[in-house]
KEZA-647725 format. One line per 4 residues: number of its first residue (from 0); for each residue y, x, z of C-alpha. Coordinates in pm, whole numbers, plus 50000, padded with zeros to 5 digits. Each point is the difference from the previous one (the first is absolute). Layout:
# KEZA-647725
NUM = Y:X:Z ~ ...
# end
This chain:
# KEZA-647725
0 = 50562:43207:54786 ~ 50064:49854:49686 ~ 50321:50110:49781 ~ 50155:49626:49985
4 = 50290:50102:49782 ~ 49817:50008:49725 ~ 49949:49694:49754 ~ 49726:49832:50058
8 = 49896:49959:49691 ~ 49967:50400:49968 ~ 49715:50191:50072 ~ 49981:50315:50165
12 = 49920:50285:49790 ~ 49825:50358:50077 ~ 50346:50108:49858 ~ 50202:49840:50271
16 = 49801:50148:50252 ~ 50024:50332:49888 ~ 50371:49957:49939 ~ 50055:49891:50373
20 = 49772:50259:50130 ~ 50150:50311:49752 ~ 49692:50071:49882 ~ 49838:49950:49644
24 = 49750:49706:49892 ~ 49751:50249:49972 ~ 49983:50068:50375 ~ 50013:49663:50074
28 = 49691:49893:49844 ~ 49834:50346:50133 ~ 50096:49890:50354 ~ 49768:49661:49949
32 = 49752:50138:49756 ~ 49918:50327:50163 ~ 50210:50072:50298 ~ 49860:50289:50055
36 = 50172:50160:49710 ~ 50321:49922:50178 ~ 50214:50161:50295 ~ 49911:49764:50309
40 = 50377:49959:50045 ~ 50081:49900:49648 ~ 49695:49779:50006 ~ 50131:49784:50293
44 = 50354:50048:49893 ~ 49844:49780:49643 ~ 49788:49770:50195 ~ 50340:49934:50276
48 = 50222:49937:49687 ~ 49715:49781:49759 ~ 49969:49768:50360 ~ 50338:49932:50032
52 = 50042:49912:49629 ~ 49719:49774:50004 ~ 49852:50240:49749 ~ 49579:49929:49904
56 = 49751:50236:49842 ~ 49816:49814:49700 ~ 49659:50062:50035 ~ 49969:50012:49601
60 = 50245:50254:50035 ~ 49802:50151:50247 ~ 49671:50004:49813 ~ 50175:50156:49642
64 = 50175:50270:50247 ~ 49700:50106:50151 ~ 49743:49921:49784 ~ 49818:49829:50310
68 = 49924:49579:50067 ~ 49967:50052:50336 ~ 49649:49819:49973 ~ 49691:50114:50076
72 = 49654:49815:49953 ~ 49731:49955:50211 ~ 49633:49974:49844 ~ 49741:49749:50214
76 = 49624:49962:49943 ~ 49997:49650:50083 ~ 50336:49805:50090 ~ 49768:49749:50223
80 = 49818:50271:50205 ~ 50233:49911:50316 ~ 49911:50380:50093 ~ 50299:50098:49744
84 = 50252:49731:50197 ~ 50090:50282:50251 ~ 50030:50263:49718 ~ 50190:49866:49816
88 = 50270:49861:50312 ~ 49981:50361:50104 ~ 50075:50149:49603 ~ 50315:49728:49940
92 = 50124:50063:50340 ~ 50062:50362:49920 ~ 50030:49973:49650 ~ 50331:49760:50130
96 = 50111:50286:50236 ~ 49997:50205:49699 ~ 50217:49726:49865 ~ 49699:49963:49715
100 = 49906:49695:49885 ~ 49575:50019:49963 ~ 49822:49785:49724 ~ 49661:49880:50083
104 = 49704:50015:49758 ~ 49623:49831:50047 ~ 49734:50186:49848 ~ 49777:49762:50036
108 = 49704:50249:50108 ~ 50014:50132:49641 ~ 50079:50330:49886 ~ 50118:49896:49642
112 = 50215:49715:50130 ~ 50171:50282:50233 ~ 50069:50259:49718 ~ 50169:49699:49774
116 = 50197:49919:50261 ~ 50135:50342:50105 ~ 50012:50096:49613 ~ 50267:49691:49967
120 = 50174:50057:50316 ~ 50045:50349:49987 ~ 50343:50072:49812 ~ 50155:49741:50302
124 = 49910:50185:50293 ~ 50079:50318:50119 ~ 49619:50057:50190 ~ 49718:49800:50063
128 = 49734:49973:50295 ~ 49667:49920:49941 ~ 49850:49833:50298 ~ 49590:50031:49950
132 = 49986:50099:49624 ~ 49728:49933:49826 ~ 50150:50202:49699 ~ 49781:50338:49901
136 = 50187:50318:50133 ~ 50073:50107:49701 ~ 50195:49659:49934 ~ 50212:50042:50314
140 = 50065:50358:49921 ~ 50176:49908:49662 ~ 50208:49751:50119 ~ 50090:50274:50315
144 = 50130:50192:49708 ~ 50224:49744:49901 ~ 50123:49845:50306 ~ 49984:50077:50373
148 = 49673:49896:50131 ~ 49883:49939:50320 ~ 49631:49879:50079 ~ 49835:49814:50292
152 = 49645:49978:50116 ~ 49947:50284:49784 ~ 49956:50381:49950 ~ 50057:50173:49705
156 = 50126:50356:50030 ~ 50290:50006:49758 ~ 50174:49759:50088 ~ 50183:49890:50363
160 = 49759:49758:50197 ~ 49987:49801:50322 ~ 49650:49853:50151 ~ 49834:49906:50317
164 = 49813:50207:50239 ~ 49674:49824:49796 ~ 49757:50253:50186 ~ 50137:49957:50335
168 = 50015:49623:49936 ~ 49640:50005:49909 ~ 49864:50231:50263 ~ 50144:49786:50260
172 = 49783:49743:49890 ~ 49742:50127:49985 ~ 50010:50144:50334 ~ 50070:49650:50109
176 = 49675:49825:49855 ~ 49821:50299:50127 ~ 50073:49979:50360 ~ 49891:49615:49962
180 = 49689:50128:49877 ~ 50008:49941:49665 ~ 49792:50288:49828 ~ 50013:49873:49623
184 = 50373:49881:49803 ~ 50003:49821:49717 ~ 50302:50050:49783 ~ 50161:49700:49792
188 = 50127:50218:49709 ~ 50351:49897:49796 ~ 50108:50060:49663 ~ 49851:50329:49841
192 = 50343:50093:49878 ~ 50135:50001:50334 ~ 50088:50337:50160 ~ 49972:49859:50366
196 = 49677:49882:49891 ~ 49813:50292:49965 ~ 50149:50210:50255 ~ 49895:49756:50241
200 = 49658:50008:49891 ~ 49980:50374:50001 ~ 50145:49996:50334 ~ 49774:49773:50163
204 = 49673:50231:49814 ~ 50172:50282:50208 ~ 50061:49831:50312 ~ 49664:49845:50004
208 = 49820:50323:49936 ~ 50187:50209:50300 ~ 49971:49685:50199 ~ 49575:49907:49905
212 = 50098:49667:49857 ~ 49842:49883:49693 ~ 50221:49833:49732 ~ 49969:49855:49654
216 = 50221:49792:49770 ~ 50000:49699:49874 ~ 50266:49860:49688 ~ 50195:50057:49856
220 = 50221:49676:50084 ~ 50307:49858:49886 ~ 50250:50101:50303 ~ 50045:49613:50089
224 = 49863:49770:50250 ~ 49784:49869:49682 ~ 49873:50302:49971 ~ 49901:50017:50316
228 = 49816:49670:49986 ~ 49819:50159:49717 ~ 49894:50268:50174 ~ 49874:49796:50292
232 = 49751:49885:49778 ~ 49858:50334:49933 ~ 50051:50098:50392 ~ 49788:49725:50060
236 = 49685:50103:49769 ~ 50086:50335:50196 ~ 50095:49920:50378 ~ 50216:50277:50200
240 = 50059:50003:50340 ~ 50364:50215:49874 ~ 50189:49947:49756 ~ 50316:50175:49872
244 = 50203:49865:49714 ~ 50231:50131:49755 ~ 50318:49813:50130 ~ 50053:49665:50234
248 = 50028:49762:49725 ~ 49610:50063:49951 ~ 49904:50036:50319 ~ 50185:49629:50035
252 = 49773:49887:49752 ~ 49710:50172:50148 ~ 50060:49783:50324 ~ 50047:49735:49819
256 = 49699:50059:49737 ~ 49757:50059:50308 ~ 50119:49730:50219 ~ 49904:49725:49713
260 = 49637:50121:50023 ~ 49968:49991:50365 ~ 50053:50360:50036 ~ 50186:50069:50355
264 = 50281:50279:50036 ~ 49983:50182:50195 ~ 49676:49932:50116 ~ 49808:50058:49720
268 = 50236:50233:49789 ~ 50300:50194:50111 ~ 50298:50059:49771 ~ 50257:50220:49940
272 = 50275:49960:49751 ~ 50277:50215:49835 ~ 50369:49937:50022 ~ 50087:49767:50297
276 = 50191:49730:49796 ~ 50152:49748:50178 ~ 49662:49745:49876 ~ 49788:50255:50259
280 = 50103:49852:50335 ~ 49953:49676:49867 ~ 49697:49963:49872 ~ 49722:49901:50238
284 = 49887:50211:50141 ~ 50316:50238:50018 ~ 49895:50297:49742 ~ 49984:50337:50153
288 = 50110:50254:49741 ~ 50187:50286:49887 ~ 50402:49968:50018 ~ 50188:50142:49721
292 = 50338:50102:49998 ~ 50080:49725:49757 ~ 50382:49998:50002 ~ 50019:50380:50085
296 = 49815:50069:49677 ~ 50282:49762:49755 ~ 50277:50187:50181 ~ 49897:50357:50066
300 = 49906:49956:49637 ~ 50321:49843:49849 ~ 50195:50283:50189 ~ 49835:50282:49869
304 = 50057:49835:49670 ~ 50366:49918:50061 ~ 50046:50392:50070 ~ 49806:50108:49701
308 = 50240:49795:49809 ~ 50294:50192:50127 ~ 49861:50322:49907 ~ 49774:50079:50253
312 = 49685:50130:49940 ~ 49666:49802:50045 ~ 49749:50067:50289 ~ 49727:50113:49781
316 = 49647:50210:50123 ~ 49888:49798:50344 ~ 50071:49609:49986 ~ 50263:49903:50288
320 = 49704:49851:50270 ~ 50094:49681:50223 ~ 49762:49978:50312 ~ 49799:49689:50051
324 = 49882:49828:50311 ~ 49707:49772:50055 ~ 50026:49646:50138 ~ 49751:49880:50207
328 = 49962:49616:49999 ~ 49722:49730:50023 ~ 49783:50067:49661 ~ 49819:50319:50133
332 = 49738:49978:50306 ~ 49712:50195:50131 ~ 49689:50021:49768 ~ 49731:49788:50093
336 = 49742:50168:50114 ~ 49726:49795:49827 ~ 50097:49849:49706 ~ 49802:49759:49819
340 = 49795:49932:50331 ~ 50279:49839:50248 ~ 50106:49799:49643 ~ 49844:49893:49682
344 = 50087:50271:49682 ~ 50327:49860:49842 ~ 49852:49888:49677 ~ 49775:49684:50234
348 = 50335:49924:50205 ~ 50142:49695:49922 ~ 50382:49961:49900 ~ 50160:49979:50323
352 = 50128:49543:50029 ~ 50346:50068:50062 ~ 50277:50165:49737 ~ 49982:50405:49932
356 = 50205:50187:50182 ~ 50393:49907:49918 ~ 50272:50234:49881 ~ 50243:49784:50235
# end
């Protein structure tokens, strides 16, 4: 407890504490700066004394004695993509553990607004994470020179990474549409600087070769429900029976795109999304899609980070892979067997009286 003999007017000192403890200032700010470099007995022996003298570390003192701010920053594509909510909970959470305090910067989808802001924010953190870059490699490997660096939703070899199971995630679905019948997928393609993006298009190439399923693409579209409205437009000069899109946001707005023009999910088109944000069993109908990891990804991430800060080294050579699971909900349905027969081609529908599907 607190030493109440003193003034009150005095404040306690490193000196004091070492004085009380018989051992020298230097130790004392070892045994809160880097423990480690200090006997385990001594170290508690400081910590027992500094608690009963009411003594505080300064965390300016802290900072010029370790040359750290205990801050670290965490890089977002696109701060209202609710598919970064969960990331980022699961990146402060351990980022707090760490006793880190994490700084939160909006790209805006835009690789030049991401450097500036990383180029400005780099002498006051101590390592960054870069949640869905859309920074050239050779962009994030100079800045991994400079600070700790830990990327998600991407693979680069140099430099420690952490992604989703994306072939799994898209195999899965396209075993799904293919066991309703479905024997052509349309993919709703996302920004061309996005990593996830075109691994999930190569993926579903592969699985629909090994699996007889003809695909082809369609975009690319902003990853947003507007963009997804957009590209019901061209869906609709182009009707699918299957349809797999980049992420849920999109596939929202292909529901919602579709369902203005009289288009009926799933009975005309089945979707799939990306993601499972919280938007996806909301929507009507409920979206089946591919469940990420989300708030795995911002804390396996952050805690690789928080290591390499101490010293350790990165994870580099094979990205750190989260599975993924698919949800199966309302927005997916058998193929029917003769389309444009039972129902009049999309284009001649009318827009369906009441309101598109709602979001809630």
């Amino acid at each position: 407890m607190p030493d109440h003999t003193r003034p009150p007017d005095k404040r306690v000192t490193i000196y004091d504490v070492a004085n009380e403890a018989d051992v020298s200032p230097s130790t004392v700010s070892r045994a809160f700066s880097r423990p480690s470099r200090v006997n385990s007995e001594t170290a508690e022996r400081v910590r027992q004394v500094a608690e009963r003298l009411g003594y505080r570390t300064s965390p300016l003192a802290r900072t010029l004695s370790t040359s750290r701010t205990h801050m670290i920053a965490l890089v977002i594509a696109d701060i209202t993509n609710p598919v970064y909510a969960e990331i980022v909970r699961g990146a402060q959470e351990a980022a707090t553990d760490g006793e880190y305090t994490t700084v939160l910067i909006d790209a805006q989808e835009s690789d030049r607004l991401e450097r500036v802001a990383i180029e400005r924010t780099m002498s006051t953190v101590d390592g960054i994470v870069l949640a869905s870059s859309r920074m050239s490699d050779s962009a994030i490997r100079m800045f991994a020179k400079q600070r700790p660096v830990v990327v998600l939703n991407r693979a680069i070899a140099d430099v420690p990474c952490v992604v989703t199971d994306n072939p799994r995630g898209v195999r899965r679905a396209v075993e799904h549409l293919g066991e309703l019948g479905h024997d052509h997928i349309t993919y709703v393609a996302g920004p061309e600087a996005s990593w996830p993006n075109g691994i999930r298009w190569r993926s579903l190439l592969e699985a629909g070769m090994e699996l007889e399923i003809k695909v082809r693409q369609i975009g690319p579209f902003s990853p947003t429900i507007a963009g997804g409205e957009r590209a019901a437009e061209e869906l609709c000069a182009r009707p699918a029976t299957a349809v797999l899109a980049f992420n849920d946001q999109m596939a929202i707005g292909l529901i919602r795109g579709l369902g203005q023009r009289g288009v009926d999910i799933p009975g005309d088109v089945s979707i799939v999304g990306f993601d499972n944000i919280v938007a996806a069993d909301i929507v009507t109908p409920g979206l089946t899609t591919v469940a990420a990891p989300l708030y795995a990804e911002g804390s396996a991430a952050t805690r690789h980070l928080l290591t390499m800060i101490e010293g350790a080294p990165g994870h580099t050579g094979r990205p750190m892979v989260l599975p993924v699971r698919l949800v199966v909900r309302h927005s997916t349905a058998a193929r029917n067997p003769s389309p444009g027969r039972a129902r009049s081609p999309w284009v001649r529908q009318r827009p369906a009286p009441s309101p598109a599907p709602h979001l809630w």
